[in-house]
C-alpha positions as CSV (number, residue, x, y, z in Angstrom):
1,X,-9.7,7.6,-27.1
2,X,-8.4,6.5,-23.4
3,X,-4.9,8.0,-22.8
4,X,-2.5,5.9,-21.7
5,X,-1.1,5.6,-18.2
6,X,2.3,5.0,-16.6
7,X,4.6,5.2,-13.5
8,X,7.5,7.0,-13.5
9,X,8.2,7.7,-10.0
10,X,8.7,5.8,-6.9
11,X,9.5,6.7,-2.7
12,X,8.6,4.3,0.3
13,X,9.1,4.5,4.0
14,X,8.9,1.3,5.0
15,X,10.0,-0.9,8.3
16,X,12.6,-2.3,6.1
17,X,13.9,0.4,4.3
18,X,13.4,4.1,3.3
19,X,13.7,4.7,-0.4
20,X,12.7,2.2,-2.7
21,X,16.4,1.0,-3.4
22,X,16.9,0.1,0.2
23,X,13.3,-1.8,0.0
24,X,13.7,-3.3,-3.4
25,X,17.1,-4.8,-1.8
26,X,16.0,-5.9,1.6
27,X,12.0,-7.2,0.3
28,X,13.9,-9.6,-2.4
29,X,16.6,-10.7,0.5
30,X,13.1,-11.6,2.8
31,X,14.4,-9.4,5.4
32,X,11.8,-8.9,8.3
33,X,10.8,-5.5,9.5
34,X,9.2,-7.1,13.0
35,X,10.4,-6.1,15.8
36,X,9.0,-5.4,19.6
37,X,7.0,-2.1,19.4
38,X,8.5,1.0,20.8
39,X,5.8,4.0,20.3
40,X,3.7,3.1,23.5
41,X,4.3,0.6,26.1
42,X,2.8,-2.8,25.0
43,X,3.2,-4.3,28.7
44,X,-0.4,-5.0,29.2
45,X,-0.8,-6.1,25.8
46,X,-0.6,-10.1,24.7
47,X,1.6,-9.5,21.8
48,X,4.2,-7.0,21.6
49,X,5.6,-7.3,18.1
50,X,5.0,-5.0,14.8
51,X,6.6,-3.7,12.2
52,X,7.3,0.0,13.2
53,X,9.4,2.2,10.8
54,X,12.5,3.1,13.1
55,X,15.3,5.0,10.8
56,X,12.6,7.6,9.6
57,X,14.1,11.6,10.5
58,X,11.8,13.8,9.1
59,X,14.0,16.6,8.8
60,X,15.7,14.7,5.9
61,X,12.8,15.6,4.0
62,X,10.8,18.4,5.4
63,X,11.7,22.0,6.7
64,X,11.1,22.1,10.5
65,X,9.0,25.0,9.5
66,X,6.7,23.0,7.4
67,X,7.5,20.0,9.6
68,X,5.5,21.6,13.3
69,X,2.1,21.4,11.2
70,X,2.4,17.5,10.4
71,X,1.5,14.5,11.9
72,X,3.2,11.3,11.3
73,X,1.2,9.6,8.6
74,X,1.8,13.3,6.9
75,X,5.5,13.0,7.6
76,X,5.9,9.6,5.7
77,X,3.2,11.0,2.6
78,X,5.2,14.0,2.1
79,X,8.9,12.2,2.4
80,X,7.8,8.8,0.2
81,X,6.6,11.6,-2.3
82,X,9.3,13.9,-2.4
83,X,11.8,10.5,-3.0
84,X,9.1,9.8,-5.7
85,X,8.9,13.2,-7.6
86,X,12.8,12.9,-7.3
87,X,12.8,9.7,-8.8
88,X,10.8,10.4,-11.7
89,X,13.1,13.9,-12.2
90,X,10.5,16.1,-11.6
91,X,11.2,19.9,-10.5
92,X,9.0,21.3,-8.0
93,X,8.2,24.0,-11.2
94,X,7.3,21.1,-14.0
95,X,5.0,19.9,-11.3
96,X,3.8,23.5,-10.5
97,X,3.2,24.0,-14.3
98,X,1.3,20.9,-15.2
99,X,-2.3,19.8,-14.2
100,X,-0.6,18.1,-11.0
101,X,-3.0,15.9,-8.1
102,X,-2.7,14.3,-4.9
103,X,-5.0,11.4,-3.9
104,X,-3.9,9.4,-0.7
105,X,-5.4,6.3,1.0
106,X,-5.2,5.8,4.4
107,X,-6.9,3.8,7.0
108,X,-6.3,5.6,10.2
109,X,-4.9,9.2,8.8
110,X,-3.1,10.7,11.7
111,X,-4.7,9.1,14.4
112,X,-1.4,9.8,16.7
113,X,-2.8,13.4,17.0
114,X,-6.6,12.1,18.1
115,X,-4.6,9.7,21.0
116,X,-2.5,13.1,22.3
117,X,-6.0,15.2,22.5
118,X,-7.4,12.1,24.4
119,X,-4.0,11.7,26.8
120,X,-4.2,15.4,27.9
121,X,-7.8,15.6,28.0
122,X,-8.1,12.9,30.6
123,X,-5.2,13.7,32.3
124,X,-5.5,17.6,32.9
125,X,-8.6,18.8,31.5
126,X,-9.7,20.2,27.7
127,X,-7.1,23.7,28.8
128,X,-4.4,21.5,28.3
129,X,-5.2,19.9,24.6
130,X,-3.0,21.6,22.0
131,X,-5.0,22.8,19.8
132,X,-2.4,22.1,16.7
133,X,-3.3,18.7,17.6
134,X,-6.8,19.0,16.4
135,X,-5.5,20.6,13.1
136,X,-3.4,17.8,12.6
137,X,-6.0,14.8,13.0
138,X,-8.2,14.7,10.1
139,X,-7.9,12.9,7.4
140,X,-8.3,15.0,4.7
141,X,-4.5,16.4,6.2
142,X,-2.9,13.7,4.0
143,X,-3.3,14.7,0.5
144,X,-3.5,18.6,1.6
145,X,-0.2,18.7,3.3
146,X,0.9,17.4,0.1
147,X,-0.5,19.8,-1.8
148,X,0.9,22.4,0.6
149,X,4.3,20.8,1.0
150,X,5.0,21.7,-3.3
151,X,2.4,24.5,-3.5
152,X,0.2,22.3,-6.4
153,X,-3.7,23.0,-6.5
154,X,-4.8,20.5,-8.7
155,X,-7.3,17.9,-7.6
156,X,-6.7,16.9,-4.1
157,X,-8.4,13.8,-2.3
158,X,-7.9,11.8,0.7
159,X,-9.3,8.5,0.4
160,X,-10.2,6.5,3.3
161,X,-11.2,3.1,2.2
162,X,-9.1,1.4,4.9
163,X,-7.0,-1.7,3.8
164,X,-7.4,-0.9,-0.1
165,X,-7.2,2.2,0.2
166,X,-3.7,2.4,-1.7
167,X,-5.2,0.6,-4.8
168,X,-8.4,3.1,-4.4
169,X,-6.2,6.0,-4.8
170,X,-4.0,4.6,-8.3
171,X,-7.1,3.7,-9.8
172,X,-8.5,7.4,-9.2
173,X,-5.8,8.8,-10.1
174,X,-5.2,6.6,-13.1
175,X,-9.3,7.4,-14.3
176,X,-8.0,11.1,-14.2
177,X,-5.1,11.0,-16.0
178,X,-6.4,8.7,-18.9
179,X,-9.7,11.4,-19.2
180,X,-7.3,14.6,-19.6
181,X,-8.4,15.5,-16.1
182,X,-5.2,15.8,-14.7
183,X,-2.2,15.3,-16.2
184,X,0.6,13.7,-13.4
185,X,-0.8,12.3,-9.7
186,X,0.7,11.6,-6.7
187,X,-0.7,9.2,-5.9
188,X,-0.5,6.4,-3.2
189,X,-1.8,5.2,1.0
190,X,0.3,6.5,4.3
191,X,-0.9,4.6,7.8
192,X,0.8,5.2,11.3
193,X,1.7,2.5,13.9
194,X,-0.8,3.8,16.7
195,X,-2.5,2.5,20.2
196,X,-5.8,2.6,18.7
197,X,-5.1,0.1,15.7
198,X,-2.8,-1.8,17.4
199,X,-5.5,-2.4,20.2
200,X,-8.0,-3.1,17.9
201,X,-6.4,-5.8,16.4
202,X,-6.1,-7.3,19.7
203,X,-9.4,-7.3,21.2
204,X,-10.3,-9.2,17.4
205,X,-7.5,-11.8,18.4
206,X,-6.3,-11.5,14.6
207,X,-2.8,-10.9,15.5
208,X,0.1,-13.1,15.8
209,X,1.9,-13.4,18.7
210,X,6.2,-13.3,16.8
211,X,5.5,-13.5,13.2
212,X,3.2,-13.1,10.1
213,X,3.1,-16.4,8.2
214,X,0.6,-16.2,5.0
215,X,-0.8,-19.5,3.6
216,X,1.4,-21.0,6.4
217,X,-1.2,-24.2,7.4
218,X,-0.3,-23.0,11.1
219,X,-0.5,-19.3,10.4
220,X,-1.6,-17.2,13.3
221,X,-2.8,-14.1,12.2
222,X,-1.2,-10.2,10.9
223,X,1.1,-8.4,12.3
224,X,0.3,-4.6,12.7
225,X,2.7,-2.1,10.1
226,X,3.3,1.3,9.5
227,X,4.5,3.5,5.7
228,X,3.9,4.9,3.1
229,X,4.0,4.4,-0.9
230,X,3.4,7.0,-3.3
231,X,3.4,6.6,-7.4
232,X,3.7,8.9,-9.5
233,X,1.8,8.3,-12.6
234,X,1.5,10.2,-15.8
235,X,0.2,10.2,-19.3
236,X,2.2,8.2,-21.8
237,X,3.4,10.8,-24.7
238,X,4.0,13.4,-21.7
239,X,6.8,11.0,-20.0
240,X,8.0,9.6,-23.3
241,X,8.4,13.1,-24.2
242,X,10.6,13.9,-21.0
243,X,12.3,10.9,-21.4
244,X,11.2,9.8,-18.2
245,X,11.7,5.9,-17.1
246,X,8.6,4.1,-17.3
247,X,8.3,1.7,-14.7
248,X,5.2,0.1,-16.2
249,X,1.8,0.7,-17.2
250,X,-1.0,1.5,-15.4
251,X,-3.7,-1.3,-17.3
252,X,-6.8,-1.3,-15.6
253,X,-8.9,-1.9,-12.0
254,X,-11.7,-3.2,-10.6
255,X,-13.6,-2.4,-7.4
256,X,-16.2,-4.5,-5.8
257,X,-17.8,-5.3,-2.2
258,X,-18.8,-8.0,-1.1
259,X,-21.6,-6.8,1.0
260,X,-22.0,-10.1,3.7
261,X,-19.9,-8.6,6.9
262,X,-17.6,-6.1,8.4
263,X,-14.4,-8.4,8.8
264,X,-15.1,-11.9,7.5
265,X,-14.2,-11.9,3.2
266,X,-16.3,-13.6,1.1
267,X,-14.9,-16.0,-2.0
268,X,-17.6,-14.3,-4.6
269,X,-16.9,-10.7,-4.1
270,X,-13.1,-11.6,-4.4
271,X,-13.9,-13.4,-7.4
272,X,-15.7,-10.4,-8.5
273,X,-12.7,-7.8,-8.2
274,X,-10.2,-9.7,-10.0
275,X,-12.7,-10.3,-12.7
276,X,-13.3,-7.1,-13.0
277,X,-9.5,-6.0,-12.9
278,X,-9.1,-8.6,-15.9
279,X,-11.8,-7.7,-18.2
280,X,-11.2,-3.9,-17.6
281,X,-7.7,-4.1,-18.6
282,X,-8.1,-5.7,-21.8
283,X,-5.9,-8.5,-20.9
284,X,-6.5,-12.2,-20.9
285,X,-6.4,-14.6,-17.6
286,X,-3.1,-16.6,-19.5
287,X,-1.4,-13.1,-19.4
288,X,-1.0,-12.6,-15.8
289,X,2.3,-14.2,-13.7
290,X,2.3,-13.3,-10.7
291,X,-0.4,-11.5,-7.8
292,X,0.7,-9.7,-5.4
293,X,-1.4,-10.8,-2.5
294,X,-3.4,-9.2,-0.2
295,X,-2.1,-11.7,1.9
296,X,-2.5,-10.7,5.5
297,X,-1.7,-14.7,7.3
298,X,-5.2,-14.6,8.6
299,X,-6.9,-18.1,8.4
300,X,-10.0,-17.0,6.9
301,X,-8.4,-14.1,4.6
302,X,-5.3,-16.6,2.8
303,X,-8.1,-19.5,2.4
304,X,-10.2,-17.1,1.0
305,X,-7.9,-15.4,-1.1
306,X,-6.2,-18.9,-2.9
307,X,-10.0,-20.5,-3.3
308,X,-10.6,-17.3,-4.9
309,X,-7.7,-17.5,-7.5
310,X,-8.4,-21.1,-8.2
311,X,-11.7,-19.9,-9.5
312,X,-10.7,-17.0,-11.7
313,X,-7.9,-18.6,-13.0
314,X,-9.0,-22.4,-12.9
315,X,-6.0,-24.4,-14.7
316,X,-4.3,-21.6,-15.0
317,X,-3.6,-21.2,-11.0
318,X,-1.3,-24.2,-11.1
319,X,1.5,-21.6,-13.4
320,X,0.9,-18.5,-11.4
321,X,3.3,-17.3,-9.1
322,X,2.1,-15.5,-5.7
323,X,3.4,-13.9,-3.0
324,X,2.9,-11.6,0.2
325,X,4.8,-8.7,1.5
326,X,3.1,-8.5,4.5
327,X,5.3,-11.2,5.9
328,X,8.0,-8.7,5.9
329,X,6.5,-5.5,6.6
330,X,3.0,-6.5,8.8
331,X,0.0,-4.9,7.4
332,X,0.9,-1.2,7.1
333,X,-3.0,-0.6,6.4
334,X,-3.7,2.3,3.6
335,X,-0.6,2.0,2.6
336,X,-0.2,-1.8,2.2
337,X,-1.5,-1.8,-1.4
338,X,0.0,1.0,-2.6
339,X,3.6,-0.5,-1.2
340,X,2.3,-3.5,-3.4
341,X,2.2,-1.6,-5.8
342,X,5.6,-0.6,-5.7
343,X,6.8,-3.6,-5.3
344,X,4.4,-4.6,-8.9
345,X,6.3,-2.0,-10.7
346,X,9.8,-2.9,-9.2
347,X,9.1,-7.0,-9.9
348,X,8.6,-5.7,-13.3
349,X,11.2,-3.8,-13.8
350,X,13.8,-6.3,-12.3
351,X,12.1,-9.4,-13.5
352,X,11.9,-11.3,-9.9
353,X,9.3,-11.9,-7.3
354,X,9.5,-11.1,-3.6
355,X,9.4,-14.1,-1.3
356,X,7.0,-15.2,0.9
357,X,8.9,-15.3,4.4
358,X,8.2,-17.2,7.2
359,X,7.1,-20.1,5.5
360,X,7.1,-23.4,6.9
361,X,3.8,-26.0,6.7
362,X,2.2,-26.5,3.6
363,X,-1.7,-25.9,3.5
364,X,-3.9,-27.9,1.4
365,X,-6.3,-24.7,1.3
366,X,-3.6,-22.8,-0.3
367,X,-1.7,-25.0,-2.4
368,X,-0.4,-22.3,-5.0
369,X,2.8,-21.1,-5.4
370,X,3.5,-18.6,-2.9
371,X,7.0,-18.1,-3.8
372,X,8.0,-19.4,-0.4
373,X,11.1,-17.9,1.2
374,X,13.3,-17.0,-1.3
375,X,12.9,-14.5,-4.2
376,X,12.4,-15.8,-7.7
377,X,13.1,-14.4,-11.0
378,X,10.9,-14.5,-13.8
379,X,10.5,-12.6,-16.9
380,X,6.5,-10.6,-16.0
381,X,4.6,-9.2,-18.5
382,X,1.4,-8.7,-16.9
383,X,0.5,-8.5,-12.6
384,X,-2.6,-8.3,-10.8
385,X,-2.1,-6.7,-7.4
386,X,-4.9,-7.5,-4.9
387,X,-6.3,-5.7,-1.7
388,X,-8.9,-6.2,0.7
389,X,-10.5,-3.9,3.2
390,X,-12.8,-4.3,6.3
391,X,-16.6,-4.8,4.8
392,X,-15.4,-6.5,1.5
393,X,-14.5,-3.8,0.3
394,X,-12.3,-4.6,-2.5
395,X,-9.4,-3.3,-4.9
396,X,-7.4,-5.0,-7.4
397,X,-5.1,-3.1,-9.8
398,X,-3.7,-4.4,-13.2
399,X,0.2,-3.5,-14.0
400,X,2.1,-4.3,-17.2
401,X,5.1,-4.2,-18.7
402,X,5.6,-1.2,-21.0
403,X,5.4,-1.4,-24.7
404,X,5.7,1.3,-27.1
């Protein structure tokens, strides 16, 4: 028999808060974490907005001697977990003692130390490249600094499947624990803000020049982010036994891809996830009240996304309650899902439903409600939270309500 699977812990660096109190309180007030962009000069750039994470000090979490090792995306994975193991009152020793994994999703790892190799290498010449830079970059760093940060060797993963990466890495971590592979996982995505994303984005022209607006009929495109969210999940009798708080449970995911092209998604491999999601739960479609979209105020993403939902959920679409977080935070990449996931478990918990900010025309292609502007509260049982990546590849995790 499956074991069952819940969250106990929660920690988030985010552009509008660090900790998941100060983001709980500042996502249900639809406070925007936009701002101009201050880690490179964006003077050359057409748009000059993002939603950087600017009240982060490492040394609050990590030891400086720890801390010269660690990029940034590190620095946010091992803080947003060491809030979460705190919030789920678990000792560095408990964690030590059990069967304890890491599994991070990220889309750009730390990418920061990749641009400071290329700045000094063009500049002066390979002599002047620090070489703790190139120890730095890769992406399996994420879940290893982790691992080294609280001494656990459990399983340890980094998982790099870009913008869903953060629902990847629960549902990996969720298979583990329900198959007595492991018995708690950290779990979650970390993304930096970088040049190298940020000018992507541009040269795609799928950014907005002040502000994200999703299902907005004159939305203009995403908004670049940066974070982290980690989750700590565990088997069900172990954190009963502790007399842990349960967030929620951990029901089910699905995966799919839609296969057709690198940044264009496709309505029936969309349809596919959530289906998936659904049926491997073991819950019905009239369950669900609310999704957490993936939501990124692209034209092509939102209208796919709602036509989407209309077909899974057919009548049913007309009671549902969605909304996006990116409006506040931009789209913090790897991490995106798995702050959606917070914000699933926190929705839950406190019965109400972040706003969708920046709201202002209706569109006839998304004519759902988006929970526009303002929270809303609303008893939730059962919540599907979705993500997207780059080359349809897709991620949708199911998140319920605990009962004993």
């Amino acid at each position: 028999m499956k074991r069952r699977v819940v969250v106990t812990g929660l920690g988030a660096v985010t552009s509008i808060g660090i900790g998941k109190d100060e983001f709980w309180k500042n996502l249900i007030a639809g406070k925007s974490g936009i701002g101009n962009v201050t880690t490179f000069n964006t003077s050359d750039y057409p748009i000059n907005k993002g939603g950087e994470v600017k009240n982060f000090k490492p040394t609050d979490f990590i030891s400086k001697n720890k801390l010269k090792d660690m990029a940034r995306a590190s620095q946010f994975a091992v803080a947003a977990a060491k809030m979460a193991l705190e919030d789920a009152k678990l000792s560095i020793n408990e964690i030590r003692e059990q069967k304890t994994g890491t599994i991070i999703g990220t889309t750009m790892a730390d990418i920061q130390s990749l641009e400071q190799i290329d700045k000094y290498w063009t500049k002066n010449g390979e002599d002047e490249v620090w070489p703790i830079n190139v120890i730095k970059y890769p992406g399996n760093e994420l879940s290893e600094n982790i691992g080294y940060f609280f001494d656990i060797s459990g399983p340890n993963y980094t998982i790099p499947t870009a913008c869903s990466a953060g629902n990847y890495s629960i549902a990996y971590a969720f298979d583990l624990i329900r198959e007595n592979r492991s018995h708690i996982m950290i779990a979650g995505g970390t993304d930096p803000f970088s040049r190298i994303t940020f000018t992507g984005f541009n040269r795609l022209y799928a950014m907005a020049p002040e502000k994200c607006q999703p299902f907005d009929k004159n939305r203009k495109g995403m908004m670049i982010g940066e974070g982290s969210g980690i989750l700590i999940l565990e088997e069900l009798e172990a954190a009963k036994k502790r007399k842990a708080n349960i967030y929620c449970e951990i029901l089910g995911y699905g995966l799919s891809c839609d296969a057709y092209n690198m940044t264009i998604p496709r309505v029936e491999g969309v349809v596919k996830v959530m289906e998936k999601a659904i049926k491997n739960s073991g819950v019905a479609k009239e369950d669900i009240d609310y999704i957490s979209a993936h939501g990124t105020g692209t034209p092509a993403n939102d209208k796919t996304e709602c036509e989407a939902i209309k077909k899974v959920f057919g009548n049913l679409s007309k009671d549902l309650s969605v909304s996006s977080i990116k409006s506040m935070l931009g789209h913090t990449m790897g991490a995106a899902s798995a702050l959606e996931a917070i914000t699933c478990c926190l929705a839950i918990q406190n019965s109400t439903m972040p706003p969708t900010i920046n709201y202002e025309t209706p569109d006839p292609d998304c004519d759902l409600d988006i929970t526009p502007n303002n929270a809303k509260k609303k008893m939730l049982k059962v919540v599907l939270n979705n993500s997207f990546a780059f080359g349809g590849n897709n991620a949708c995790v199911v998140l319920g309500r605990y009962r004993n």
